[in-house]
PQR file of N, CA, C, O and H, with PARSE charges and radii, in Angstrom:
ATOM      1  N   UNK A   1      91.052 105.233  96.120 -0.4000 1.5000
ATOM      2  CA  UNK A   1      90.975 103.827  96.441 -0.0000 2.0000
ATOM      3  C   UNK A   1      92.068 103.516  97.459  0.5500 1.7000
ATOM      4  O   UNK A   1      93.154 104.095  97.443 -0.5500 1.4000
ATOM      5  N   UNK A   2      91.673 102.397  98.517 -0.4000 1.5000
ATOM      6  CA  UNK A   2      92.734 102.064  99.066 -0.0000 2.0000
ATOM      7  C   UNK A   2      93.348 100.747  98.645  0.5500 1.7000
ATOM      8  O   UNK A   2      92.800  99.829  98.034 -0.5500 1.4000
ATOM      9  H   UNK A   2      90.791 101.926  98.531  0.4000 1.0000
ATOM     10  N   UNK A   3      94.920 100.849  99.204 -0.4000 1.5000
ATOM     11  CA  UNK A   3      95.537  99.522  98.995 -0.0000 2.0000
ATOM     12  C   UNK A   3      94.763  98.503  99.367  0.5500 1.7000
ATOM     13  O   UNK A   3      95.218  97.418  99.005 -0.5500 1.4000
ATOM     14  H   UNK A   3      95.366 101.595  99.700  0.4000 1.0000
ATOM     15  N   UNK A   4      93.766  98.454  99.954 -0.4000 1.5000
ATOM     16  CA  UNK A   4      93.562  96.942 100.693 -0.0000 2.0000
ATOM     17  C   UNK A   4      92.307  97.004  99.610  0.5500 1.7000
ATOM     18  O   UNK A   4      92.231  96.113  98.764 -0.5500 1.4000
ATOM     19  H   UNK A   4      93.397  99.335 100.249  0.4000 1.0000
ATOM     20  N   UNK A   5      91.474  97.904  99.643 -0.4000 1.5000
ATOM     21  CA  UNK A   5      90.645  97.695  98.800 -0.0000 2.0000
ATOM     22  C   UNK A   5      91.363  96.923  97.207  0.5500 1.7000
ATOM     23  O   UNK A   5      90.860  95.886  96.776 -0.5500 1.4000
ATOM     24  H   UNK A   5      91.535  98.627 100.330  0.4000 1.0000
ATOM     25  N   UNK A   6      92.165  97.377  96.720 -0.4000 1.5000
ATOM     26  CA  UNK A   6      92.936  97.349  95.627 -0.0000 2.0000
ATOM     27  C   UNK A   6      93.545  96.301  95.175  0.5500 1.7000
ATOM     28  O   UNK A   6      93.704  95.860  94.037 -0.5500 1.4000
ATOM     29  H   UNK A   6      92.574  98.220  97.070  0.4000 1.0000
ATOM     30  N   UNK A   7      94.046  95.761  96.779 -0.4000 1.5000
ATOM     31  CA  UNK A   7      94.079  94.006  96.836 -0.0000 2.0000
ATOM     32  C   UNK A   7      92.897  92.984  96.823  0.5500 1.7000
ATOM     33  O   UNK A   7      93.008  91.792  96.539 -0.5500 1.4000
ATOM     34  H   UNK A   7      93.917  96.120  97.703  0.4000 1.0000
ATOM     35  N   UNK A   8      91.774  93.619  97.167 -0.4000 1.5000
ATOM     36  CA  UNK A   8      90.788  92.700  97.732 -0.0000 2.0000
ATOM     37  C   UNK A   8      90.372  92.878  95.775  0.5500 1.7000
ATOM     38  O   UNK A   8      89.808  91.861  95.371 -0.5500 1.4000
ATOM     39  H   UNK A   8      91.683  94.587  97.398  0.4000 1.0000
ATOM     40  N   UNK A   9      90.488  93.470  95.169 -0.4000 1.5000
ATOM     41  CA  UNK A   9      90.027  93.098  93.689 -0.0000 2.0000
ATOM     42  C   UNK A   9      91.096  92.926  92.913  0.5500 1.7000
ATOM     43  O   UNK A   9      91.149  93.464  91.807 -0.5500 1.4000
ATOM     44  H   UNK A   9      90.946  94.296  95.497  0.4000 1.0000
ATOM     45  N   UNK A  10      92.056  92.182  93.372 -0.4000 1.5000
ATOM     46  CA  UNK A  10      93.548  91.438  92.773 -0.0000 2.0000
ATOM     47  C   UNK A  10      93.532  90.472  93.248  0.5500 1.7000
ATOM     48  O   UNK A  10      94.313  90.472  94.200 -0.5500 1.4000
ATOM     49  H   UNK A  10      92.013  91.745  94.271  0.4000 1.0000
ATOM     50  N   UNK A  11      92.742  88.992  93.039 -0.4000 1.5000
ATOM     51  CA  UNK A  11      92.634  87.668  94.613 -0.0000 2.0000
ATOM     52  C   UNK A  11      94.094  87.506  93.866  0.5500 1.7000
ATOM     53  O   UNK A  11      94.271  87.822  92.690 -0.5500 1.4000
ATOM     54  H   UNK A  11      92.108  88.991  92.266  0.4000 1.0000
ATOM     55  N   UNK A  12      95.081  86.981  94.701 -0.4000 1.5000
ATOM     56  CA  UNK A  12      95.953  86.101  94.056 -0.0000 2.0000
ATOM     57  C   UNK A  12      96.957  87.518  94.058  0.5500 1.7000
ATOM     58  O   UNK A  12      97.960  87.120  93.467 -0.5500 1.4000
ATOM     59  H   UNK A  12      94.938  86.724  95.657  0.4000 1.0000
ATOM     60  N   UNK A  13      97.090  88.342  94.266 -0.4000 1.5000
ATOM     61  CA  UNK A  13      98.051  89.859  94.975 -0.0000 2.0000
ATOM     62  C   UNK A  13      97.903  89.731  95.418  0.5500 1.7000
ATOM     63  O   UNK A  13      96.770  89.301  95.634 -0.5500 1.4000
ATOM     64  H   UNK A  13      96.274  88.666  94.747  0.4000 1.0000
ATOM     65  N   UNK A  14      99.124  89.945  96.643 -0.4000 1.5000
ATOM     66  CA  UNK A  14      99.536  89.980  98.180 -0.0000 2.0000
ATOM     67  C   UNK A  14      99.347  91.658  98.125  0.5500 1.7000
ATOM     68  O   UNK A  14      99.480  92.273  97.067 -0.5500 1.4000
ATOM     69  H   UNK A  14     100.044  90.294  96.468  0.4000 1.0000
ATOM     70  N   UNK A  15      99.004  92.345  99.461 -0.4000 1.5000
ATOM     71  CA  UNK A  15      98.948  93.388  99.934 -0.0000 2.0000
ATOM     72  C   UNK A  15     100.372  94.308  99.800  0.5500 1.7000
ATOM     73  O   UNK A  15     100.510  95.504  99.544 -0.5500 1.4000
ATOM     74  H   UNK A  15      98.896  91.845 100.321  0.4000 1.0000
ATOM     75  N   UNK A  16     101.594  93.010 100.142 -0.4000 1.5000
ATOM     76  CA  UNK A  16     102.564  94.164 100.068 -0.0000 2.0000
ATOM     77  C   UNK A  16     103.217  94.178  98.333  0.5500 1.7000
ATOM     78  O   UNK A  16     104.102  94.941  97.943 -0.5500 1.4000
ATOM     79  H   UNK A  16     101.482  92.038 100.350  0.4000 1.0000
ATOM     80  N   UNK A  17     102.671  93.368  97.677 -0.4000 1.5000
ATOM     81  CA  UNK A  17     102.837  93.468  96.644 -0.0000 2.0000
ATOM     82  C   UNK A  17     102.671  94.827  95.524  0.5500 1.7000
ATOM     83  O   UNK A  17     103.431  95.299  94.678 -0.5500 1.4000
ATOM     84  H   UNK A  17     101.952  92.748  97.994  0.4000 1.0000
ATOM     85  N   UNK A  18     100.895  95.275  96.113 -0.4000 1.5000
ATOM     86  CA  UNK A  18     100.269  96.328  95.476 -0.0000 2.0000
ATOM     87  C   UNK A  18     100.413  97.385  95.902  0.5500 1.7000
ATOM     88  O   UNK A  18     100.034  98.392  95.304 -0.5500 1.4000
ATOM     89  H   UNK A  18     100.277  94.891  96.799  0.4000 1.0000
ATOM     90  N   UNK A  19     101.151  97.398  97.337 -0.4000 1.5000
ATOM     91  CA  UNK A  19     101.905  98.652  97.768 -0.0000 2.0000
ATOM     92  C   UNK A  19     103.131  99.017  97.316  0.5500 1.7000
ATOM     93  O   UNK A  19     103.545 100.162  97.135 -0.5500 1.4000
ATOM     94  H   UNK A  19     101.460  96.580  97.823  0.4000 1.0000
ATOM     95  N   UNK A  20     103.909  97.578  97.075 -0.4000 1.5000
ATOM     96  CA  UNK A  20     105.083  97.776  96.420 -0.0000 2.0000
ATOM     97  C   UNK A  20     104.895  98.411  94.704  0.5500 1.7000
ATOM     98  O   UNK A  20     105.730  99.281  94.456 -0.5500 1.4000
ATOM     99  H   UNK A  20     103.572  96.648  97.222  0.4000 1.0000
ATOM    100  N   UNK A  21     104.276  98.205  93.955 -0.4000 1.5000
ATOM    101  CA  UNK A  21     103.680  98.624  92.683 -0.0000 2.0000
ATOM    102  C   UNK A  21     103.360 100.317  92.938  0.5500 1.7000
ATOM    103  O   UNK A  21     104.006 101.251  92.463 -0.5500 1.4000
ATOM    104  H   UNK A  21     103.598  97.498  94.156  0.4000 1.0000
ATOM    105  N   UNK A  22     102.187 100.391  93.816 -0.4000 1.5000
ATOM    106  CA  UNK A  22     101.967 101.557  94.354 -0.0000 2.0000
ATOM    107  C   UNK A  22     103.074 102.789  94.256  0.5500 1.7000
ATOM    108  O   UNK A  22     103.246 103.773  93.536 -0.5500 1.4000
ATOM    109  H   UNK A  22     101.663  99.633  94.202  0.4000 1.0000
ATOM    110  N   UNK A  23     103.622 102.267  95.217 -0.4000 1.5000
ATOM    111  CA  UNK A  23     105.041 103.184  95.534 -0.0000 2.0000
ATOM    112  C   UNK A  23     106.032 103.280  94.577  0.5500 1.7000
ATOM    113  O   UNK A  23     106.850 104.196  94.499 -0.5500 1.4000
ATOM    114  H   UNK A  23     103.482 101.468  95.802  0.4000 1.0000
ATOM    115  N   UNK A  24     105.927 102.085  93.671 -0.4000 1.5000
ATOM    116  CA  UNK A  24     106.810 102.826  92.152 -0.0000 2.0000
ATOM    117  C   UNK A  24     106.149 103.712  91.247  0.5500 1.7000
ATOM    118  O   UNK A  24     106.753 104.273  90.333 -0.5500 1.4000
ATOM    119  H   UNK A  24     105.262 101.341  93.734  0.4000 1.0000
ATOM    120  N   UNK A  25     104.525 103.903  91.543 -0.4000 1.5000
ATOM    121  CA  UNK A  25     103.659 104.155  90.727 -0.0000 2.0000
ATOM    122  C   UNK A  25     104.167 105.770  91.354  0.5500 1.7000
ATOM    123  O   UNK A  25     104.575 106.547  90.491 -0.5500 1.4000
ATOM    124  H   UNK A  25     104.034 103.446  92.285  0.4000 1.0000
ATOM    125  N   UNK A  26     104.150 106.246  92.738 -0.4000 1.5000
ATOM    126  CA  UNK A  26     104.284 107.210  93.380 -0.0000 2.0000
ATOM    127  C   UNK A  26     105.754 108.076  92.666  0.5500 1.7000
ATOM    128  O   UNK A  26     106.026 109.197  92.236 -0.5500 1.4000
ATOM    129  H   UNK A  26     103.819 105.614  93.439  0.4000 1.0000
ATOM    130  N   UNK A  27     106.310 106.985  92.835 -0.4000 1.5000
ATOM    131  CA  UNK A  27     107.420 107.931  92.564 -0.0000 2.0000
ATOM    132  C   UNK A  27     108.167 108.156  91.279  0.5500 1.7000
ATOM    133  O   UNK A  27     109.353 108.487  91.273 -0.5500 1.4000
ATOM    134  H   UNK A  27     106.089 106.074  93.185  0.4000 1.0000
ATOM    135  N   UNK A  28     107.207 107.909  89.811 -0.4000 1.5000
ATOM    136  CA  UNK A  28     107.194 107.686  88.827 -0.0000 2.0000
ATOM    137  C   UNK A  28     106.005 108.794  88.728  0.5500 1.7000
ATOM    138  O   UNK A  28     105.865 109.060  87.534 -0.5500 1.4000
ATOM    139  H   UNK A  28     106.244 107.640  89.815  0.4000 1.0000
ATOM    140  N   UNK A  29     105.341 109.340  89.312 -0.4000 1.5000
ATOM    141  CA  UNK A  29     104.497 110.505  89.328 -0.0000 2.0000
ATOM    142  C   UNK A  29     103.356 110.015  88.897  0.5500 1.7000
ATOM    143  O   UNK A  29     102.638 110.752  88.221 -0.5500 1.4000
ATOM    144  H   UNK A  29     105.455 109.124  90.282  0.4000 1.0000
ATOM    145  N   UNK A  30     102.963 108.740  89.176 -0.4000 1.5000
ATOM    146  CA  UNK A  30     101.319 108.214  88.265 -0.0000 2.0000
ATOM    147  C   UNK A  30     100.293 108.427  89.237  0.5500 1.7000
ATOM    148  O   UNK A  30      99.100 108.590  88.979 -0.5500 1.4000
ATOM    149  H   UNK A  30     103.547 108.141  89.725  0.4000 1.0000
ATOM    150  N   UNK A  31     100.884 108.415  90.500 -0.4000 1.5000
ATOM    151  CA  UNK A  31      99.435 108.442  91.391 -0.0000 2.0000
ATOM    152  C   UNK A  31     100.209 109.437  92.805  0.5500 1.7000
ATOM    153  O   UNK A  31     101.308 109.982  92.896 -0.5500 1.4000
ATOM    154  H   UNK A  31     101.853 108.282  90.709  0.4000 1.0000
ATOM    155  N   UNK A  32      99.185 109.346  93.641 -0.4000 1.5000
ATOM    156  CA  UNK A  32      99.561 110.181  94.634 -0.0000 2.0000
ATOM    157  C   UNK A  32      98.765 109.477  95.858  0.5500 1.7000
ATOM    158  O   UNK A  32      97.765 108.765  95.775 -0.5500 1.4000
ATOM    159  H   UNK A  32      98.292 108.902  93.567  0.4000 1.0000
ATOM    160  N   UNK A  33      99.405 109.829  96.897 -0.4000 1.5000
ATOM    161  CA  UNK A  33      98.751 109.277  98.011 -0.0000 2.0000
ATOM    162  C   UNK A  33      98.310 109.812  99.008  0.5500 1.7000
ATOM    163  O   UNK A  33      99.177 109.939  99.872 -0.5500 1.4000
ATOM    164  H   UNK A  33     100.218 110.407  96.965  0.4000 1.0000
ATOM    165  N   UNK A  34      96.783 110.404  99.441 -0.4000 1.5000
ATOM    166  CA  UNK A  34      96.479 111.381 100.519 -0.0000 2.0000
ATOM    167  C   UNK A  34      96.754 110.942 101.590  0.5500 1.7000
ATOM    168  O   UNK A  34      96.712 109.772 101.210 -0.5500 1.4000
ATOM    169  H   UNK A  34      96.078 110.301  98.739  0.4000 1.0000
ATOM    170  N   UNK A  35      97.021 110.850 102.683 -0.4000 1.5000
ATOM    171  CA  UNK A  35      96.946 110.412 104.023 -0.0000 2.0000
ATOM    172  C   UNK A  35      98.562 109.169 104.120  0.5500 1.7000
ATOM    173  O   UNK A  35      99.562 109.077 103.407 -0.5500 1.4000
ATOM    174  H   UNK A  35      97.055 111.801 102.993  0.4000 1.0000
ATOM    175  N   UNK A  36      98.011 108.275 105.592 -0.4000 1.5000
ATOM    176  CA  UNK A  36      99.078 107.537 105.401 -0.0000 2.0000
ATOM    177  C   UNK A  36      98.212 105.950 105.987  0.5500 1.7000
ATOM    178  O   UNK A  36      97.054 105.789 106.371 -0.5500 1.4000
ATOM    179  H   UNK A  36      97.199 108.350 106.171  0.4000 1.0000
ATOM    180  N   UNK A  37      99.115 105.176 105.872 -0.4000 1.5000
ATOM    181  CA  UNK A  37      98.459 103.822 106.778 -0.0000 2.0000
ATOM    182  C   UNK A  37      97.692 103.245 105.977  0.5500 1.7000
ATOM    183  O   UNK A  37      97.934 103.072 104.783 -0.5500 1.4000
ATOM    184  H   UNK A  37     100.056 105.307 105.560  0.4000 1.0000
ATOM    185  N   UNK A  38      96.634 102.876 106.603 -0.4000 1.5000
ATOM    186  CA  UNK A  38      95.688 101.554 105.664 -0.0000 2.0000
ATOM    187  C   UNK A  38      94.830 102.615 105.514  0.5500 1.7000
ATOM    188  O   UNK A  38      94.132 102.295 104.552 -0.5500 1.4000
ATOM    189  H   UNK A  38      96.437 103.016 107.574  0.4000 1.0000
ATOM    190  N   UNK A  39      94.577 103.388 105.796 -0.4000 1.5000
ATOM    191  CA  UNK A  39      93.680 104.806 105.612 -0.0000 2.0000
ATOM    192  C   UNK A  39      93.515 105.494 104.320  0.5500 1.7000
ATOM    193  O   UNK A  39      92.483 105.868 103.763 -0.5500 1.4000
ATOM    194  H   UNK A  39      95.144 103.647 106.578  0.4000 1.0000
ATOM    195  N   UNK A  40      95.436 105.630 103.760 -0.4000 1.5000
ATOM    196  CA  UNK A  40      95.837 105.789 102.669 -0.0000 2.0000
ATOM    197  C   UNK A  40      95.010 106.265 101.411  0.5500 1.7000
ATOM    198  O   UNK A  40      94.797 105.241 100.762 -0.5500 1.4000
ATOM    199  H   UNK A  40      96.274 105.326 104.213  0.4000 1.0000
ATOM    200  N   UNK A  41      94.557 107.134 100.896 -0.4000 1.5000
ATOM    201  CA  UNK A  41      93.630 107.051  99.116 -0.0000 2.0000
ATOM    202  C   UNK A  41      94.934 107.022  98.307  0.5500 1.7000
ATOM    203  O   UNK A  41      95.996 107.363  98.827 -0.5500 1.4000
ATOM    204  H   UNK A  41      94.729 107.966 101.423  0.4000 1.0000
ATOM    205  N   UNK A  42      94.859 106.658  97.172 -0.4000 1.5000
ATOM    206  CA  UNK A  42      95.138 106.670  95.974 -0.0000 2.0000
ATOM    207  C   UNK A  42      95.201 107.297  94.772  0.5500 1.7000
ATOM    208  O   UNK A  42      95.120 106.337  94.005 -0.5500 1.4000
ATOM    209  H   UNK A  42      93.996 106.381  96.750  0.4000 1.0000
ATOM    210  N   UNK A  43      95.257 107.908  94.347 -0.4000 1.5000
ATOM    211  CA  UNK A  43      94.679 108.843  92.538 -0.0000 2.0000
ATOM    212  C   UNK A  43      95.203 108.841  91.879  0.5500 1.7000
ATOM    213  O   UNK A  43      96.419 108.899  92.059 -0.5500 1.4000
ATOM    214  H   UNK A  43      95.323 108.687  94.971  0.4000 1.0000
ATOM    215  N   UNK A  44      94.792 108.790  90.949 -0.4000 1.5000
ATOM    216  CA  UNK A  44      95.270 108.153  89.966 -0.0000 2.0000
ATOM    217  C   UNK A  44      95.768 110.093  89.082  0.5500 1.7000
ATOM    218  O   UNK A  44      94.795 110.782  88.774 -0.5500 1.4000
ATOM    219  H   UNK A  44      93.803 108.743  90.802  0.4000 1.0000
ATOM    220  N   UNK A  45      96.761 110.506  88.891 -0.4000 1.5000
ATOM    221  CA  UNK A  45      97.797 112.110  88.342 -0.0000 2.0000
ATOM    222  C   UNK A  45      97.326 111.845  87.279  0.5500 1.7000
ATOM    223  O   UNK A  45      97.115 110.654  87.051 -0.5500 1.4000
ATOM    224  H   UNK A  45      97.551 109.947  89.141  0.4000 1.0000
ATOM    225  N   UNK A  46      96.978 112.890  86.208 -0.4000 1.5000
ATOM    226  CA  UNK A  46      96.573 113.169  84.837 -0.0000 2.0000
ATOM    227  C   UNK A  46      97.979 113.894  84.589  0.5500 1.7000
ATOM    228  O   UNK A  46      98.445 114.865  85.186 -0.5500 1.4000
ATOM    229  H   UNK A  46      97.149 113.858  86.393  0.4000 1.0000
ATOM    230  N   UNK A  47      98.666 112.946  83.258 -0.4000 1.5000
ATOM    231  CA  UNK A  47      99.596 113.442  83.211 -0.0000 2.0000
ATOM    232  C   UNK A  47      99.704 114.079  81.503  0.5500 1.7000
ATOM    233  O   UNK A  47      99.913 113.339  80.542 -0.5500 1.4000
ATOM    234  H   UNK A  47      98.287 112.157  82.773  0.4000 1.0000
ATOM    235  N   UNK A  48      99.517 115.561  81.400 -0.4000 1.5000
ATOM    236  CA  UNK A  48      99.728 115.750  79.712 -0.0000 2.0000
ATOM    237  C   UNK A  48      98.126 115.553  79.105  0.5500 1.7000
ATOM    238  O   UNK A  48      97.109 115.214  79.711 -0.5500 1.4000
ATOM    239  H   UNK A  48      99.347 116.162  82.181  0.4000 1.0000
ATOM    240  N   UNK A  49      98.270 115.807  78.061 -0.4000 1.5000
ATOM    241  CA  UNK A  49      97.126 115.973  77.602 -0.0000 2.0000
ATOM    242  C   UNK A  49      97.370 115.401  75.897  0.5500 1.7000
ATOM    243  O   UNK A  49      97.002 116.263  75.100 -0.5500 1.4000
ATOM    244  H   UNK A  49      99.096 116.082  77.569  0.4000 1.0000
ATOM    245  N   UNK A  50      97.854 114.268  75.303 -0.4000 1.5000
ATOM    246  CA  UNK A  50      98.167 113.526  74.478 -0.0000 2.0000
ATOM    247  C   UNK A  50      99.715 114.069  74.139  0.5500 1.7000
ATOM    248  O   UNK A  50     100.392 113.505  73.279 -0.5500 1.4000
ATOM    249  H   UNK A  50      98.153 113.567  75.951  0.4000 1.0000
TER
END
């Protein structure tokens, strides 16, 4: 998924908001980000197995 997509189903989130979330999400190891820019995907890391 992209950020903008990600915003556009958050009305009422700002863009740099869900990037800002994003990027704690990143570096907290929850997601990962292929590419760069508005281009950007998303995924969501499988972390552990219970």
């Amino acid at each position: 998924m992209t950020h903008v997509a990600l915003a556009d189903a958050c009305p009422g989130v700002s863009r740099d908001k869900v990037l800002l979330v994003l990027r704690a999400m990143k570096t907290e190891g929850s997601v990962a980000s292929t590419g760069k820019g508005r281009s950007a995907k998303w995924i969501k890391l499988v972390t552990g197995m219970g």
